[in-house]
N, C-alpha and C positions, 0 to 999 in steps of 0.2 A: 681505205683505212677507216676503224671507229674508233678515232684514240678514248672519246668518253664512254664506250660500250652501251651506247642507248639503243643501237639497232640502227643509226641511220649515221650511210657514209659521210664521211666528212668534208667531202663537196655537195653534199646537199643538206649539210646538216646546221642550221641559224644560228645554233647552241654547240658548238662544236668546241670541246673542253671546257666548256662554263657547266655542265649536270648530264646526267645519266637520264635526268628524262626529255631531255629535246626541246619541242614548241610544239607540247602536245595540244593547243587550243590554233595553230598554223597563224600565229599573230605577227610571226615574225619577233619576237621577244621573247629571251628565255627567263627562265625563273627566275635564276640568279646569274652571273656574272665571277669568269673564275677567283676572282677575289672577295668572292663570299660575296658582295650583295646582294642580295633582294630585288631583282628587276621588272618580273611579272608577279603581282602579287597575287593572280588568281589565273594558273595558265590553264584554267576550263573557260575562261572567257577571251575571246580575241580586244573587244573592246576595253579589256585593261591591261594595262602597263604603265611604269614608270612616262611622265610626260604626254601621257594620251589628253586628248580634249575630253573635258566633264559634259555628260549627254545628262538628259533630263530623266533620269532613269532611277534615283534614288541609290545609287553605286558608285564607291568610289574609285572613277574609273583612273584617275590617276596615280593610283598609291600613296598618295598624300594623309590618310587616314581619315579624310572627309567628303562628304559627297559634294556638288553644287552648291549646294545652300545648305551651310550644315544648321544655322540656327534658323531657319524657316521661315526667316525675315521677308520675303522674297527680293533682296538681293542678291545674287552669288558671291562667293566666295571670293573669282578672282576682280570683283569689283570694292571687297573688302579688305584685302592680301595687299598689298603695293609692291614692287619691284623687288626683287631677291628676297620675297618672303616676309616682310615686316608686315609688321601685326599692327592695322589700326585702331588706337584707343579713344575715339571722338570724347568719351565724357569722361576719359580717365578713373575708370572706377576698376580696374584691372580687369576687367573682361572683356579682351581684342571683337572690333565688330563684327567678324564674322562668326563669335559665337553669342553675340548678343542681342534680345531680341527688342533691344530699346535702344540705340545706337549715341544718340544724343543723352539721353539720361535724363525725359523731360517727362517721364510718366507716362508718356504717350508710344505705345509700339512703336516698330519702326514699318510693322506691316500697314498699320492703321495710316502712318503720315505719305507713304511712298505711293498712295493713288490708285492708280488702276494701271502703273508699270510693270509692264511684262519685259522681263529683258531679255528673251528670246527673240524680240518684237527690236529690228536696228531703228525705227522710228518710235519706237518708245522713250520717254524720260520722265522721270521720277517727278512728282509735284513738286514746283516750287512756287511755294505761295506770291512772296514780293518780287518773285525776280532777280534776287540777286545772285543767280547762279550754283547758290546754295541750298541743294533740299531737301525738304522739310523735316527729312529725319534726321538730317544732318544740322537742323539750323534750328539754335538756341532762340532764335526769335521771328519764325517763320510766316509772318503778317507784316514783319515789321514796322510796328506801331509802337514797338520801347519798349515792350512789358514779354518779360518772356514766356514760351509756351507756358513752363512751370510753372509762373503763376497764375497763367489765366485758363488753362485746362480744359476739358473738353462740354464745357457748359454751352448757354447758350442764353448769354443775359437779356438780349433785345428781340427772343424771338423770331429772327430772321431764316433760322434755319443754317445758319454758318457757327459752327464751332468755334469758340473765343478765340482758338489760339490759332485762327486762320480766316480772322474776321480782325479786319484793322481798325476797324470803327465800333466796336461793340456795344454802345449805344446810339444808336442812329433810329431807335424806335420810339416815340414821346408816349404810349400809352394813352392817346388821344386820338387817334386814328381810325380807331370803329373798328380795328383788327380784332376779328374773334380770338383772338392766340391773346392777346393782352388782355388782362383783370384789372382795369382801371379801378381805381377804389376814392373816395373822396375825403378828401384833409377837414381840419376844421374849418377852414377857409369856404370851404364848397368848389372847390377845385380839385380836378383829378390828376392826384400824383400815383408814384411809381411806388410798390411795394417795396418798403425799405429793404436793403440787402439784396433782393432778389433779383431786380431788372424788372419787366413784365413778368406775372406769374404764369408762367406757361408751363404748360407739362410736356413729356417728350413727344407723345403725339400728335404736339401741336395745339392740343384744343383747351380749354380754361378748368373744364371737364364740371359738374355738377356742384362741388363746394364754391366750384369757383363763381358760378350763377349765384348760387344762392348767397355769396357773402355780398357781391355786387347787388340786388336785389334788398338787401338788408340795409345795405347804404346808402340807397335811393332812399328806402322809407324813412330813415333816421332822418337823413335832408331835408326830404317832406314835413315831419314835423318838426321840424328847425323852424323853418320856414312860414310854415304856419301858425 
């Protein structure tokens, strides 16, 4: 017998009264399901159906309407989804984190804070700055030093080359150390203090760069004829 007239008897047929077209991608899944569902949503591919595992393929193999990583975080989905489908809102701004590409809501990606975690990788885990289990995209105060990411941002006040907001000590550099990255400057005192506001004045590349010689240079001679 072909009760659904797709061409294939009904002992070898996956789809047998559920559609007229079978399992024409041989996934074992049919389109839909005789009470109307929706079961293969794309029955040209075997690797999709209802309940399949999400492959690294940019397809949503599950039917769910989203692929892996649908906001590009690199997190996955079912690391953002929780148990029967609940939507995680870490920063409560209405947008569930697995369509949000700032998770915590600290201005800081959530690509930028999670490292060099591959979670294809079962020995990978996502950066966690202090340790406490919590990371970094996930955590409001990811150095844990009291001052949250959001305030202290992706600067880099003492020169060290750590990002404030995963640098617990962010001044830990006196601008007395002969480090070229610092533009020590001199007070009226004749002692070299720290650029007000700025920390050492360093630029991204690390180096003081040419203004920064020359104002240091400037205030040597100033001194000099203080001085003398």
């Amino acid at each position: 017998d072909d009760s659904d007239g797709d061409g294939v008897c009904d002992d070898q047929d996956a789809c047998v009264g559920a559609d007229a077209s079978g399992d024409l991608d041989n996934d074992g899944h049919c389109l839909s399901l005789p009470n109307g569902t929706v079961w293969d949503c794309d029955d040209t591919d075997p690797t999709v159906y209802r309940q399949a595992d999400e492959l690294l393929d940019g397809i949503d193999n599950d039917c769910d309407g989203y692929n892996e990583d649908s906001d590009g975080d690199g997190i996955p989905n079912d690391e953002e989804i929780g148990d029967g489908g609940v939507h995680f809102d870490t920063d409560e701004d209405g947008v569930p984190d697995f369509l949000d590409d700032d998770d915590d809501g600290d201005g800081i990606p959530t690509d930028d804070e999670n490292g060099d975690y591959d979670w294809t990788d079962p020995n990978s885990q996502p950066t966690d700055t202090d340790g406490d289990d919590i990371p970094d995209y996930l955590d409001e105060d990811s150095d844990g030093d009291g001052l949250t990411d959001l305030e202290e941002g992706t600067g880099d006040v003492d020169c060290d080359g750590l990002a404030n907001y995963v640098d617990p000590v962010d001044d830990d550099r006196d601008c007395e150390d002969g480090d070229p990255r610092d533009l020590p400057l001199f007070g009226d005192t004749g002692t070299i203090k720290r650029v007000v506001g700025s920390g050492c004045d360093c630029d991204s590349a690390g180096g003081s760069g040419p203004l920064g010689w020359l104002a240091l240079f400037a205030a040597v001679a100033v001194r000099r004829r203080k001085l003398g």
